[in-house]
Structure formats: structure tokens, C-alpha cells
C-alpha positions as CSV (number, residue, x, y, z in Angstrom):
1,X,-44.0,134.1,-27.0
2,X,-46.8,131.5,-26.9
3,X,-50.2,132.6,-26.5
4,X,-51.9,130.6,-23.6
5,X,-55.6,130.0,-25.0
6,X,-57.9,128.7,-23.1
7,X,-61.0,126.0,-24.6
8,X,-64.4,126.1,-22.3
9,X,-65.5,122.8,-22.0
10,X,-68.7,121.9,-23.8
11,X,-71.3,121.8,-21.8
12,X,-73.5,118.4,-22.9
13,X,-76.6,118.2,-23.1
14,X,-79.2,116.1,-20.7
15,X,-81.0,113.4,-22.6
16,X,-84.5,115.8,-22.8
17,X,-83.1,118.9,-23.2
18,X,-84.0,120.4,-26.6
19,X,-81.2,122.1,-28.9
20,X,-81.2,125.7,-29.5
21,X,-83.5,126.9,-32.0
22,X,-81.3,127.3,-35.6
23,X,-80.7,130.9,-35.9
24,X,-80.7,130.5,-39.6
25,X,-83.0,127.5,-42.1
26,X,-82.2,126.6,-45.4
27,X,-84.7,128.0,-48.2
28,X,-84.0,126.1,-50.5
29,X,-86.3,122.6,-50.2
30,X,-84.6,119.6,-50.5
31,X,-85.7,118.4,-53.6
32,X,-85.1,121.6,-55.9
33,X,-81.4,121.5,-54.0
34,X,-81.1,118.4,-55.6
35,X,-82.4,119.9,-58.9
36,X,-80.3,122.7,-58.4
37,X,-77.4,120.6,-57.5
38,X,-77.7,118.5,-60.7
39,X,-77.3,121.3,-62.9
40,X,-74.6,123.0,-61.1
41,X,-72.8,119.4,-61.7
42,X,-73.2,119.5,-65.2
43,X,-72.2,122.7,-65.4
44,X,-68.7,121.7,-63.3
45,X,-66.8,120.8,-66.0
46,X,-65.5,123.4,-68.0
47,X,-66.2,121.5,-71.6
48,X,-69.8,121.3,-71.2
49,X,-69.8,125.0,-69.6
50,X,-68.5,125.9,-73.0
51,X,-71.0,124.3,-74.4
52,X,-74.1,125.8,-73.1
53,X,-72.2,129.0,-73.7
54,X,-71.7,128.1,-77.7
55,X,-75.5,126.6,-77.7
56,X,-77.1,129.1,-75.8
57,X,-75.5,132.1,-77.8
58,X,-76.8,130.0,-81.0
59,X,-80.3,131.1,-81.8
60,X,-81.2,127.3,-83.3
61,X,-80.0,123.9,-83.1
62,X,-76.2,123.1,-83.6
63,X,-75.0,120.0,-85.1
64,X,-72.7,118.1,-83.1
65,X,-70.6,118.0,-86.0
66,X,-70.5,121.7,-85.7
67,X,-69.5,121.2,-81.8
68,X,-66.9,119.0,-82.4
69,X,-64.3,121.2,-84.4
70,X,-64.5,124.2,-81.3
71,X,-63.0,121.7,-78.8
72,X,-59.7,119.1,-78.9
73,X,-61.9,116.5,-78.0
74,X,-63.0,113.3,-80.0
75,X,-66.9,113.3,-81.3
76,X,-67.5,110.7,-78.6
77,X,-66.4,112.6,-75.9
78,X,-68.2,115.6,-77.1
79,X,-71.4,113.5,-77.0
80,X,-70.7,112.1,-73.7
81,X,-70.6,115.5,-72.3
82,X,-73.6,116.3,-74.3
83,X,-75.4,113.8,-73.0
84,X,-74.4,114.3,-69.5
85,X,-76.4,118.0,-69.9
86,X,-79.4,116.2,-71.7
87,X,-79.8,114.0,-68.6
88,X,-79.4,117.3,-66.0
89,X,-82.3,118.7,-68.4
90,X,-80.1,121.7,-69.6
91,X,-80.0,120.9,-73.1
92,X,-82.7,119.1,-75.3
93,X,-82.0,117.2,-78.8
94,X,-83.6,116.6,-81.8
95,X,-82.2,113.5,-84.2
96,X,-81.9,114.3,-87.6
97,X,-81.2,111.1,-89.8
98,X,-77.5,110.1,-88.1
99,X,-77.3,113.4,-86.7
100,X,-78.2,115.0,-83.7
101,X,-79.1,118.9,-83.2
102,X,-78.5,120.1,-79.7
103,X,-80.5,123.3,-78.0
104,X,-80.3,124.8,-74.7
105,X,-84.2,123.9,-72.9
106,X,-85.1,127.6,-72.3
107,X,-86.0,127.2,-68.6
108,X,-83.5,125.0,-67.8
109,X,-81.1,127.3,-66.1
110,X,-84.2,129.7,-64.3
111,X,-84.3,128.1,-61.0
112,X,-80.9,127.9,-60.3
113,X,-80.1,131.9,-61.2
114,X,-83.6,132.9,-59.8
115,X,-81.6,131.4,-57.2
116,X,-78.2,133.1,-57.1
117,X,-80.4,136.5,-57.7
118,X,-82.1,136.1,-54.4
């Protein structure tokens, strides 16, 4: 048996009447939401999440060389991702002759899971 719903029609607005106040506002300010955002980007993919863990567990700097072998990825993909978290500010990285030595920035992840704690 069909249920017979019926849809009020909206009721439209004049041209100066003013909306209804929003019951709720965003506290987030635009610009750290787009700081925020960034890093939660970064963080989408589940390669470079893996890598912040393996960095971030890893009291120094790690060798890209020593990132490589932990994934089936080629070095330059490694470093793509890699470099896709330098430019989100997650990680930093200090060159070393060819080398490059990869750290988690310290602060990097504090706004975003002061955040999520609120």
C-alpha cells in the first residue's frame, strides 16, 4: 500500500526579507580550513599515511633509501609522495650529498588534531 506524502510548498522569500539567523557557524576560519584541509589531503592516500606513520615512529631522519624497500613502489614514486607531504608542511627534509633524510615537522599535525579533540 502506497504511502500518500504530502510536500508543503516553500514559502519564498520577499526581495527584503532577511534569512533566518544560522542556528549553527562554522568555527573553523576559513583559512586554517584550508590549512587543515591540505593536510588532511596529504594524508588521503594511504602510501604517504604510511609514511608519516614509519617517520614519525622514527626518532631521526630516515633515508629515502630506507623508505623505499617498506613499500612496492619505485624510488620516484616514493619521492613524489614524499614531496607531496613536504609541500602540505607535514614532513621537512634535509639533503645529504645525493641523499635526502625525511622528518615529520613536529607541529605539523597539532592544528588539525587540536581540531578533531575539540
Amino acid at each position: 500500500m502506497p504511502i500518500d506524502l504530502e510536500i508543503a510548498p516553500k514559502k519564498k522569500r520577499s526581495a527584503g526579507e532577511r534569512r533566518r539567523e544560522p542556528v549553527v557557524c562554522p568555527a573553523v576560519e576559513r583559512r586554517e580550513a584550508e590549512r587543515m584541509a591540505a593536510v588532511a589531503k596529504a594524508l588521503g592516500d594511504p602510501v604517504r599515511l604510511q609514511l608519516v606513520d614509519v617517520l614519525r615512529k622514527h626518532a631521526g631522519q630516515v633515508c629515502v633509501c630506507e623508505l623505499v624497500p617498506l613499500f612496492e613502489l619505485s624510488q620516484p614514486t616514493v619521492s613524489h609522495h614524499l614531496k607531496v607531504l613536504r609541500e602540505a608542511g607535514i614532513v621537512g627534509c634535509e639533503r645529504r650529498g645525493l641523499w635526502a633524510y625525511y622528518y615529520v615537522n613536529p607541529d605539523a599535525l597539532a592544528e588539525l588534531s587540536q581540531w578533531l579533540n575539540a
